[in-house]
BAMIVEX-176378 format. One record per residue: x, y, z of N, C-alpha, C in turn; residue number from 1. Coordinates in steps of 0.02 Angstrom, whole numbers. Layout:
REC      nc1      nc2      nc3     cac1     cac2     cac3      cc1      cc2      cc3   num
REC        X        Y        Z        X        Y        Z        X        Y        Z   NUM
...
This chain:
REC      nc1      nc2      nc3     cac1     cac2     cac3      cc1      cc2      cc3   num
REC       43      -59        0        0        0        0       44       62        0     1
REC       28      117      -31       79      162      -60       48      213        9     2
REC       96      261       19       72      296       76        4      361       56     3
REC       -9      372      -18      -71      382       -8     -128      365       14     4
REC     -133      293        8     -163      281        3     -203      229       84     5
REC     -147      264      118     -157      218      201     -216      282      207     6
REC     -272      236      248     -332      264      281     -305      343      323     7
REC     -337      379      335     -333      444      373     -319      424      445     8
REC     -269      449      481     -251      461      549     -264      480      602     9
REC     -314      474      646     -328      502      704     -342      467      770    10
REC     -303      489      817     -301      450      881     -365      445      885    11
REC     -423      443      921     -484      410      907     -506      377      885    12
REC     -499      384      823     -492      327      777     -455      274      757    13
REC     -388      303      778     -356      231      789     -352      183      834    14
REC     -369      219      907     -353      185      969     -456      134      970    15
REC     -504      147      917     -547      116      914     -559       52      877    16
REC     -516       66      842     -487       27      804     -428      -44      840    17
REC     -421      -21      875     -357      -53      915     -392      -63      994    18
REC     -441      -41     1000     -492      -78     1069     -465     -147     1093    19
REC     -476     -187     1042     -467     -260     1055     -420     -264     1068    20
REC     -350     -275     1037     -281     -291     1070     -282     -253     1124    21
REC     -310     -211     1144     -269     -198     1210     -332     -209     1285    22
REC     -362     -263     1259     -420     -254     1318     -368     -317     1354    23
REC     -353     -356     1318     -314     -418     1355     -257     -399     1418    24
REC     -250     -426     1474     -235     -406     1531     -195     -463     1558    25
REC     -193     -543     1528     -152     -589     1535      -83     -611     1523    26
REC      -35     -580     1573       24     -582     1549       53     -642     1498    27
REC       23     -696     1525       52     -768     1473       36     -744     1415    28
REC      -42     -710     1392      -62     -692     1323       -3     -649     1302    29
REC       18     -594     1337       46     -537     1289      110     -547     1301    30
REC      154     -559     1350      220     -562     1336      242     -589     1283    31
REC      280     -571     1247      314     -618     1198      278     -623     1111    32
REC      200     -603     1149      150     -616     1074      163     -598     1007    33
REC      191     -554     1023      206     -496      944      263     -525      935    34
REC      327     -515      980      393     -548      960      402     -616      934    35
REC      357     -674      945      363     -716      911      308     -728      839    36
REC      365     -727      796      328     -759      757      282     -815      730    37
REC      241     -810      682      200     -881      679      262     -951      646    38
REC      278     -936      609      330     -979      574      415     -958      582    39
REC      431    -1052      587      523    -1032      588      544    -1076      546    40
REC      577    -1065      498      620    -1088      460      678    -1172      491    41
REC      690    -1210      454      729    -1277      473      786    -1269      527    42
REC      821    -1200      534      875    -1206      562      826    -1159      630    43
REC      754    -1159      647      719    -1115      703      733    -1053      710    44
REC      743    -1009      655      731     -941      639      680     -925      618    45
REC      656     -889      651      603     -848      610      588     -827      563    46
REC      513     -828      537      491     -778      479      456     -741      489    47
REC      490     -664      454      462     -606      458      413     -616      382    48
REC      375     -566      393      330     -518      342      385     -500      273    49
REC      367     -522      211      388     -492      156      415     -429      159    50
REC      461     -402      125      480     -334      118      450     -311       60    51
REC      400     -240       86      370     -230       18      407     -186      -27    52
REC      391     -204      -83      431     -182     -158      440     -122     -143    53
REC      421      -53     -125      432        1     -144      490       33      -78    54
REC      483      -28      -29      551      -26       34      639      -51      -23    55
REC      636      -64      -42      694      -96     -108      720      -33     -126    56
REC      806      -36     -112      829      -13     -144      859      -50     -214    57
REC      939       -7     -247      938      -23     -319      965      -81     -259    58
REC     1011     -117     -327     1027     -189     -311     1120     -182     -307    59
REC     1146     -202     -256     1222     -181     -274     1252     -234     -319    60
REC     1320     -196     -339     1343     -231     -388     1395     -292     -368    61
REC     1425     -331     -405     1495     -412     -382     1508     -364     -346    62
REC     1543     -315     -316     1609     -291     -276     1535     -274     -204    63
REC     1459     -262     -208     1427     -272     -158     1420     -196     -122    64
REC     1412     -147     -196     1413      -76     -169     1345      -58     -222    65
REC     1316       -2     -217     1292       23     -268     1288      126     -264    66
REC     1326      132     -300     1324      199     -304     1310      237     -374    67
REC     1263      305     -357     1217      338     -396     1213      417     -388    68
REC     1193      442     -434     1188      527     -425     1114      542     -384    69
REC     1125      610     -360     1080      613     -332     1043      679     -371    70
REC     1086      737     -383     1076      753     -437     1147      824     -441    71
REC     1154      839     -501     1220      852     -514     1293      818     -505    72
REC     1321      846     -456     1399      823     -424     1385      792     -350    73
REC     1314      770     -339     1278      752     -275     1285      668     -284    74
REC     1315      629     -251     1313      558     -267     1311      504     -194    75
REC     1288      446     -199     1255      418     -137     1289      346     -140    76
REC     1311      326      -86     1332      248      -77     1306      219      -56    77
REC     1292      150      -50     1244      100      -16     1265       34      -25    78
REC     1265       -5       41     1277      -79       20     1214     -127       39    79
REC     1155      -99       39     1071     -100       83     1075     -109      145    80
REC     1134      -90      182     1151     -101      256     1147       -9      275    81
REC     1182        9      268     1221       83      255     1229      132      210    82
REC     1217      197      217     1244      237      156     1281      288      162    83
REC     1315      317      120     1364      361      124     1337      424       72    84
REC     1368      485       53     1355      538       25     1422      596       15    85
REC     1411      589      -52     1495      636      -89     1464      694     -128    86
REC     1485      734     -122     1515      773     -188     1552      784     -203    87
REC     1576      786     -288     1626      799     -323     1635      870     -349    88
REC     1690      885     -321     1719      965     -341     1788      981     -390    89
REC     1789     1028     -390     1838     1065     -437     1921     1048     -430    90
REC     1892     1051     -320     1958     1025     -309     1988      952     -278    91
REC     1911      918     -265     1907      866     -240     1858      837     -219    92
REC     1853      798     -149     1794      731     -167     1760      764      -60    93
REC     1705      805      -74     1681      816        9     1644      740       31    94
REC     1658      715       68     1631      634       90     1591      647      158    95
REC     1535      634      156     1488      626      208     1478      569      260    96
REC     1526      521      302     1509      477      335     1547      414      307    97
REC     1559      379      332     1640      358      306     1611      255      326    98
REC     1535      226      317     1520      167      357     1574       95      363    99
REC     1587       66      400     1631       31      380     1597      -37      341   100
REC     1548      -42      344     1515      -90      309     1510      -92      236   101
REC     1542      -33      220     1538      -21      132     1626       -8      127   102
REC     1662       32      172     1749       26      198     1767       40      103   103
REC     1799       18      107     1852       12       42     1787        8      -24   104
REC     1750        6      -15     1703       23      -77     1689       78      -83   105
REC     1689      111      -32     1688      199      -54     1720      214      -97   106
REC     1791      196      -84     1844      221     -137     1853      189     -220   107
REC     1807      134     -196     1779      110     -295     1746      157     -303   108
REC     1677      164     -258     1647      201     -298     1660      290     -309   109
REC     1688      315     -262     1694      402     -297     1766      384     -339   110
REC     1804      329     -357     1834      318     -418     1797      310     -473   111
REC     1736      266     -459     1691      248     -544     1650      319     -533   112
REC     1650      355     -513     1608      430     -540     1660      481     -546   113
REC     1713      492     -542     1742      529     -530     1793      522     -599   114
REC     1807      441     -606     1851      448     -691     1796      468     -717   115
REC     1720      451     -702     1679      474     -782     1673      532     -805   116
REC     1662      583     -735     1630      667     -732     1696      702     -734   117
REC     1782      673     -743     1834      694     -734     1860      763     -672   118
REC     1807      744     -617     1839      788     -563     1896      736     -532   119
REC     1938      790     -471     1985      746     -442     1956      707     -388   120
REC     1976      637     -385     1953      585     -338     1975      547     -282   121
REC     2033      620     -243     2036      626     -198     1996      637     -136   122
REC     1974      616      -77     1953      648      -33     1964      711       19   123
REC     1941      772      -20     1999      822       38     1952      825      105   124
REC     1895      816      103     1834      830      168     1805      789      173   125
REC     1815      772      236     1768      709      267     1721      740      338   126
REC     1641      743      296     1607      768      379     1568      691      433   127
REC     1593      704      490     1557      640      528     1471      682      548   128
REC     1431      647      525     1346      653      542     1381      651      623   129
REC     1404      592      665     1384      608      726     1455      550      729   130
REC     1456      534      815     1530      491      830     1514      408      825   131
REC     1450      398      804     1450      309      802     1495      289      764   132
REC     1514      241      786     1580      203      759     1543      182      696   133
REC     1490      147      693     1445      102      615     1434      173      569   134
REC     1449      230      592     1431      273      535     1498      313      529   135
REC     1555      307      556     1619      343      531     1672      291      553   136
REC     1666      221      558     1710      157      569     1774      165      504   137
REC     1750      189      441     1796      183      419     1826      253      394   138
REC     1816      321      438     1878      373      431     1927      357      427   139
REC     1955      290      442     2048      291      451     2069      277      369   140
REC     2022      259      324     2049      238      281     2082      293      217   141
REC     2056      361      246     2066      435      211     2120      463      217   142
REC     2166      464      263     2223      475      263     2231      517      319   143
REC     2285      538      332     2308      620      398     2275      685      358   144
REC     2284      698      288     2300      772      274     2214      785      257   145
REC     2156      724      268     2113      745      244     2058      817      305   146
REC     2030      839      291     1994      882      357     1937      866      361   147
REC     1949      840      423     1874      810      451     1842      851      517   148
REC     1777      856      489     1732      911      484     1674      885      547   149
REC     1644      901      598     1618      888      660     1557      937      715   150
REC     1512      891      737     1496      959      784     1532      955      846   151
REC     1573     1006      886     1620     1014      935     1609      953      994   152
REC     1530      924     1029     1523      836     1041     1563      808     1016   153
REC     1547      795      957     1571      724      921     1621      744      936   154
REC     1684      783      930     1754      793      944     1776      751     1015   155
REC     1728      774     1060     1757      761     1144     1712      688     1156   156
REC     1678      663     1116     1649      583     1097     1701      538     1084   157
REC     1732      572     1036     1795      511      992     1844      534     1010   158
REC     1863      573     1062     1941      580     1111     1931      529     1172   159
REC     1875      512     1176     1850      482     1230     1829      404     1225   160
REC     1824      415     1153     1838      337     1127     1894      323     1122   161
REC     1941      361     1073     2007      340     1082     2024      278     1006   162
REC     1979      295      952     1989      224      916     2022      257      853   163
REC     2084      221      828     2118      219      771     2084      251      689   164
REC     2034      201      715     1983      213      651     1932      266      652   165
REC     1917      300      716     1895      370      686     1933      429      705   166
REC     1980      460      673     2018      496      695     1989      565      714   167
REC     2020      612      757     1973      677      770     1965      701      740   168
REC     1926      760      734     1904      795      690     1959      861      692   169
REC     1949      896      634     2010      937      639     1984     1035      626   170
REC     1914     1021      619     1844     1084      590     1805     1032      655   171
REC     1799     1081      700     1715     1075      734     1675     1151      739   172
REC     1607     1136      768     1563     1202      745     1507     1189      802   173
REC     1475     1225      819     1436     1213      885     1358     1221      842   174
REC     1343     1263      807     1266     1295      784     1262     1267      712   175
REC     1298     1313      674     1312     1321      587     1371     1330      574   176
REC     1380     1294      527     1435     1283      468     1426     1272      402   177
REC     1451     1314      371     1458     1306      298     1517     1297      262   178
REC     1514     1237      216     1552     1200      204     1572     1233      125   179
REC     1601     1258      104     1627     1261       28     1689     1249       -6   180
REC     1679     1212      -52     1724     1190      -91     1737     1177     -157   181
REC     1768     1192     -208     1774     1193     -279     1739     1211     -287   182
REC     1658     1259     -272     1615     1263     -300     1539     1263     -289   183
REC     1546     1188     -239     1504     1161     -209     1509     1177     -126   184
REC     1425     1186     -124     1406     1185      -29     1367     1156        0   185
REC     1399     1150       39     1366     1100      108     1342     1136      170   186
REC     1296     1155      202     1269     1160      240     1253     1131      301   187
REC     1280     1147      350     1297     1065      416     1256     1121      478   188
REC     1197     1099      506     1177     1131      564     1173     1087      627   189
REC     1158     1103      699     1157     1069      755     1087     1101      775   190
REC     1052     1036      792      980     1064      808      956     1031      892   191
REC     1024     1019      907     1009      998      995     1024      914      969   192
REC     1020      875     1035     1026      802     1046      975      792     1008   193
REC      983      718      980      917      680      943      928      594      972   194
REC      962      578      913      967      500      911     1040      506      963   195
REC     1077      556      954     1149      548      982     1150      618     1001   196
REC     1210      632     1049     1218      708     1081     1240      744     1030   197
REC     1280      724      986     1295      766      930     1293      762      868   198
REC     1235      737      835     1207      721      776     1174      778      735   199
REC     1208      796      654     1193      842      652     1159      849      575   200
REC     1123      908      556     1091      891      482     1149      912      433   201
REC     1153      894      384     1182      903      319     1151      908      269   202
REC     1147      978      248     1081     1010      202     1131     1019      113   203
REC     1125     1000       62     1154     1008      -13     1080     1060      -39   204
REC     1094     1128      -11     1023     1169      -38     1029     1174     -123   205
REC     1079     1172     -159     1092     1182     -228     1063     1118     -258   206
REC     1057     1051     -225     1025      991     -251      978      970     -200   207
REC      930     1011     -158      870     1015     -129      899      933     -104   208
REC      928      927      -53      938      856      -27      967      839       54   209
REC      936      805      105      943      841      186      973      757      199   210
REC     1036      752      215     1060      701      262     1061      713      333   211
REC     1018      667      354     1021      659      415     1001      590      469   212
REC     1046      566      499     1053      488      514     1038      471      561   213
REC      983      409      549      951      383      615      911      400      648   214
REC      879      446      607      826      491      610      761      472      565   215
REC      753      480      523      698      463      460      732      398      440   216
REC      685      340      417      704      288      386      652      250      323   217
REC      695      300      267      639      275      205      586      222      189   218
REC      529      197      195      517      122      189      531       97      233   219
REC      537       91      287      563       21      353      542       98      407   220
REC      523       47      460      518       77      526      580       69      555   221
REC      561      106      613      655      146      649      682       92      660   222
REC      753       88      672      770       40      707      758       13      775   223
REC      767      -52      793      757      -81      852      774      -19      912   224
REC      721       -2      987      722       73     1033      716      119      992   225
REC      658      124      926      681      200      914      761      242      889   226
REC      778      179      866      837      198      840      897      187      900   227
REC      900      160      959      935      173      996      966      228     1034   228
REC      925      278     1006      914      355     1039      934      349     1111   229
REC      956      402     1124      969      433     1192      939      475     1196   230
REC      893      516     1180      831      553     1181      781      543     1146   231
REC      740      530     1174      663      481     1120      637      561     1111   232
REC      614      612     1165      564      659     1142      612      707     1093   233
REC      680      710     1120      713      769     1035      705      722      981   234
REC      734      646      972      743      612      923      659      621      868   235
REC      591      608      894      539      614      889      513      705      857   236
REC      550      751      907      554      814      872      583      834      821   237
REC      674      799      826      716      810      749      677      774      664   238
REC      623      736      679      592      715      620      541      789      592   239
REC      505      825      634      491      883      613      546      924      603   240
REC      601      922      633      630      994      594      653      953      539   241
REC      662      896      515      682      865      474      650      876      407   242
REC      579      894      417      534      925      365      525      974      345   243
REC      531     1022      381      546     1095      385      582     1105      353   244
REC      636     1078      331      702     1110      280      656     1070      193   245
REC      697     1109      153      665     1120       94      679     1054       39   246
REC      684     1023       69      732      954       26      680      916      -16   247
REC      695      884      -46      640      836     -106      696      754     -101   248
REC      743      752      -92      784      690      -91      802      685      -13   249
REC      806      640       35      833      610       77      890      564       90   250
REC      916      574      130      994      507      141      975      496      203   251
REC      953      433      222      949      448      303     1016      412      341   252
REC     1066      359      299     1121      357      328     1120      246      317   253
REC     1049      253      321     1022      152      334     1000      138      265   254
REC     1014       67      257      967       43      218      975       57      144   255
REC      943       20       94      942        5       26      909       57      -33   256
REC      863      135       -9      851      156      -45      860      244      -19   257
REC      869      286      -57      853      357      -30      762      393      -22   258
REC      738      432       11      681      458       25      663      497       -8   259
REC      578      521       -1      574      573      -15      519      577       17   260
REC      486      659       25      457      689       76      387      653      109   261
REC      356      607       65      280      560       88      325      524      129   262
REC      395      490      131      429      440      182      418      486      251   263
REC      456      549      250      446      563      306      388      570      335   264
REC      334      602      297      252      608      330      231      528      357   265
REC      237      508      311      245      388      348      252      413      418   266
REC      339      401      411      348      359      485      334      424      506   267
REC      310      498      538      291      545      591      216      503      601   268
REC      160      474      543      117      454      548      110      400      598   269
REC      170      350      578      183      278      611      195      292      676   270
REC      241      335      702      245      374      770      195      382      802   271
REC      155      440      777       92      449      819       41      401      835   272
REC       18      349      786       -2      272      805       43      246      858   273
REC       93      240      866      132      200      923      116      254      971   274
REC      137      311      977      122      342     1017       45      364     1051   275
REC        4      351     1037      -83      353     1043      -76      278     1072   276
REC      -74      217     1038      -78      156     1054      -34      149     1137   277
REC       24      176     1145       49      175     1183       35      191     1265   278
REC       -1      249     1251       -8      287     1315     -104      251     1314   279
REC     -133      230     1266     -187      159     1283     -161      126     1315   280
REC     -128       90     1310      -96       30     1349      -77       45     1402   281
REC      -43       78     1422      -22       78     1485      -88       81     1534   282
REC     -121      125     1514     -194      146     1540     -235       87     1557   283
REC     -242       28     1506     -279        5     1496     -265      -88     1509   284
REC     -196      -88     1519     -155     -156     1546     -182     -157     1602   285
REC     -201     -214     1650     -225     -222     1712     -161     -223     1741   286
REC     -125     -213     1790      -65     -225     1815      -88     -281     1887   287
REC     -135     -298     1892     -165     -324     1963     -109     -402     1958   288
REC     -110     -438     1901      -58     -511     1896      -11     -499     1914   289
REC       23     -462     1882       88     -439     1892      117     -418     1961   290
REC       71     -368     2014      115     -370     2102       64     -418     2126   291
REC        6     -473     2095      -23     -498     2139       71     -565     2157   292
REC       65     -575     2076      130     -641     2085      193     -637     2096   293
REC      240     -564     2062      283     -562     2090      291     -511     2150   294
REC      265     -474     2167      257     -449     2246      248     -504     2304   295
REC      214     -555     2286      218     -605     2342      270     -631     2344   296
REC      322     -626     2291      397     -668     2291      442     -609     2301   297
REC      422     -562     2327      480     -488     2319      500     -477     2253   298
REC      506     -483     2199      543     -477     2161      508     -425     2091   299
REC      553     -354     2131      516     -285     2102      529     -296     2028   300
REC      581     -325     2000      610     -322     1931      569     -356     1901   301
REC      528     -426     1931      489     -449     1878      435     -400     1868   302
REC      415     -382     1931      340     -348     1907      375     -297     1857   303
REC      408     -240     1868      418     -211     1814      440     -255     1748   304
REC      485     -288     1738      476     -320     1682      407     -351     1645   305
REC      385     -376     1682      327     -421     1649      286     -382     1632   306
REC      255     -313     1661      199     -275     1650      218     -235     1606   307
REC      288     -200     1597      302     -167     1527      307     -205     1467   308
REC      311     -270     1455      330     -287     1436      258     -327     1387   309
REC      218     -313     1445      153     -339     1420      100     -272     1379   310
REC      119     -205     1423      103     -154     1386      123     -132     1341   311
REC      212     -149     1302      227     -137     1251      218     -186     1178   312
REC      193     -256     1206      154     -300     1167       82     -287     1149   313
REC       45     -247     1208      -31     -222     1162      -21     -166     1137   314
REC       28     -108     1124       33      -65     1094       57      -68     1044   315
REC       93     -121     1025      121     -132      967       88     -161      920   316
REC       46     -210      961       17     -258      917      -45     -235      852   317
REC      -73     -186      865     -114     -137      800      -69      -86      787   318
REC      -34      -91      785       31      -50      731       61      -79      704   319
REC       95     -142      724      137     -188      680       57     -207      625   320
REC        5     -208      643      -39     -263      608      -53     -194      542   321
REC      -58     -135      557      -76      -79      519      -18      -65      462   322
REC       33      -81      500       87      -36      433      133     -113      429   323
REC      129     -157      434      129     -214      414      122     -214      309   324
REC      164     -241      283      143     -218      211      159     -152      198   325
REC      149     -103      225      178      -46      210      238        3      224   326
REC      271      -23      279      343        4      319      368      -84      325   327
REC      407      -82      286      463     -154      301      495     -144      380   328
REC      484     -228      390      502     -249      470      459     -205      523   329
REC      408     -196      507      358     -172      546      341     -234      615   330
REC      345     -279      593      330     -349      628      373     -379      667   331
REC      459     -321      635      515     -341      664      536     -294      738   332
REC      519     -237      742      543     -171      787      519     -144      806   333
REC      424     -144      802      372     -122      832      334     -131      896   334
REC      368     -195      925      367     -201     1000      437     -161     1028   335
REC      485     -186     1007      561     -136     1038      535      -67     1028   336
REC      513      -49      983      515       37      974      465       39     1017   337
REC      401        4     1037      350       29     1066      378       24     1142   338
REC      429      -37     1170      451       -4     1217      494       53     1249   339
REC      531       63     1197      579      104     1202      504      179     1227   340
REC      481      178     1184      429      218     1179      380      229     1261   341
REC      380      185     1270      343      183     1331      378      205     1393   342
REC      462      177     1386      501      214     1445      521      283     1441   343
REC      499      306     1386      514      388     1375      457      415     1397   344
REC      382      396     1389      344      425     1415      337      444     1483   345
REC      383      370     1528      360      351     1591      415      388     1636   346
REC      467      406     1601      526      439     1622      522      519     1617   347
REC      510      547     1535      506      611     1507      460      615     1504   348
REC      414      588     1509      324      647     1509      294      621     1557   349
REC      306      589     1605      251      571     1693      233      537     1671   350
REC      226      502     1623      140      442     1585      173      383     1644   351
REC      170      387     1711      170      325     1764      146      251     1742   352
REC       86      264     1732       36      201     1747       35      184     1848   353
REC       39      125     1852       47      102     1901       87      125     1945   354
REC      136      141     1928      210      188     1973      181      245     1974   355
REC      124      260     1966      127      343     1996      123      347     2062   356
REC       94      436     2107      101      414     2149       45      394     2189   357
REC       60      373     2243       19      311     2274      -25      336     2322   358
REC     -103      317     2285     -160      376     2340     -153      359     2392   359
């Protein structure tokens, strides 16, 4: 189902819709329900839900890369794990994110675009999106003299890591930076913590195109927690300012294809379903099993385990079933995200449940 064409959005309407999964109150029923699948494969792996066609990126090539223009001297790497983002200049090659999962294929590929369009296919600028090692693992492979470009975080992140392979940055910037070179500009802003303390946008306004990672995820829902965020309510906010900027192409940093602006309206859509469904559930989980059985055994960790665990299984469960077919691995990360989801509420917005306080 193409994202026009998903039914209209409204908490009311969705959470009526979603009545049933969450009237159930039996921990045996919901623990686990969503996370396991119906079928497992000979070696007892699981099967997920089809990936639907329009989640597909291109297809990489024998060497297991695939790189493409985005438009002009704007060009994108991908191995359907990871992606990367170059432009080619007058005087050289600006490189956006360095993954090690694609490593030494970078350098095939801004070689196979770079003999064709005859710029030089050197790297003189390398900017890190943020300090994860899976998204700048392979800086070491650029050399000393290249300048690598940062928000002033990420600097005191990767002094603090201490690893070979992402070397410091040698340009950091706290707000705005503008990046120019041969010709070409880059645009790098800091819009507060999101997914990471120092994760930042990378705007190409001359080819209307906004990188920004671990944030928006074309076709597929977030990764497992919401992306693994360290702030669920900025991470959740950086998808609106994410829209706000003027872009028509997306890089979000994951995965097999690039975006465009109905992706982002998706997953803010897919959000607010988890998020409506979410703060149902908690509401609406009986918690009475949960301190009747483990309160009689002391043991505070189960009750909290078991009862979140059962509220992030009915909140998930009419969202995975809704965008199921339409956001790949919906079936896969929609209980994790819905918990992740639920401890941000219960932490950053009071949504207690049961832990509130006690009349």
């Amino acid at each position: 189902m193409s994202p026009e064409l998903l039914p209209p959005t409204g908490r009311r309407r969705f959470l009526k819709g979603a009545a049933g999964a969450l009237a159930v109150p039996a921990a045996a029923t919901l623990v686990g329900a969503l996370a396991e699948p119906a079928h497992a494969d000979e070696g007892g792996l699981p099967d997920f839900a089809p990936i639907p066609a329009a989640s597909v990126g291109p297809t990489p090539n024998k060497d297991g890369y695939y790189v493409g223009q985005i438009a002009g001297n704007l060009y994108w790497v991908t191995d359907s794990y990871y992606q990367s983002m170059f432009l080619t200049t007058t005087r050289g090659v600006v490189l956006v994110d360095a993954p090690p999962t694609i490593g030494h294929n970078l350098l095939r590929a801004i070689d196979d675009i770079t003999r064709a369009n005859g710029r030089p296919s050197k790297v003189t600028h390398l900017v890190y999106s943020h300090s994860h090692a899976d998204h700048i693992g392979a800086a070491g492979l650029f050399g000393t003299d290249v300048v690598r470009i940062s928000h002033a975080a990420t600097a005191g992140l990767l002094a603090r890591a201490a690893d070979p392979n992402r070397p410091l940055p040698t340009v950091t910037f706290h707000d705005k930076y503008q990046l120019k070179v041969g010709g070409e500009t880059l645009r790098l802003a800091y819009h507060g913590p999101n997914h990471s303390p120092d994760n930042i946008f990378v705007h190409a306004p001359e080819y209307a195109t906004l990188m920004l990672v671990d944030v928006l995820y074309p076709g597929w829902v977030p990764f497992k927690g919401l992306a693994v965020s360290q702030d669920i309510p900025d991470w959740i906010k950086a998808q609106s300012i994410a829209m706000d900027y003027p872009w028509q192409t997306f890089v979000g940093g994951h995965l097999g294809r690039l975006g465009v602006r109905a992706d982002g309206a998706l997953q803010i859509q897919y959000m607010d379903d988890l998020e409506a469904s979410t703060r149902s559930a908690i509401a609406s989980v009986d918690p009475s099993p949960f301190f009747d059985k483990y309160g009689a055994q002391g043991n505070s960790w189960a009750i909290f385990k078991t009862f979140l665990d059962a509220v992030a299984d009915a909140a998930a469960a009419p969202v995975a079933a809704k965008y199921t077919g339409v956001l790949a691995a919906a079936d896969v990360f929609t209980q994790d995200n819905a918990w992740a989801l639920l401890e941000s509420l219960r932490i950053d917005a009071g949504v207690l449940g049961p832990f509130g306080v006690r009349p």
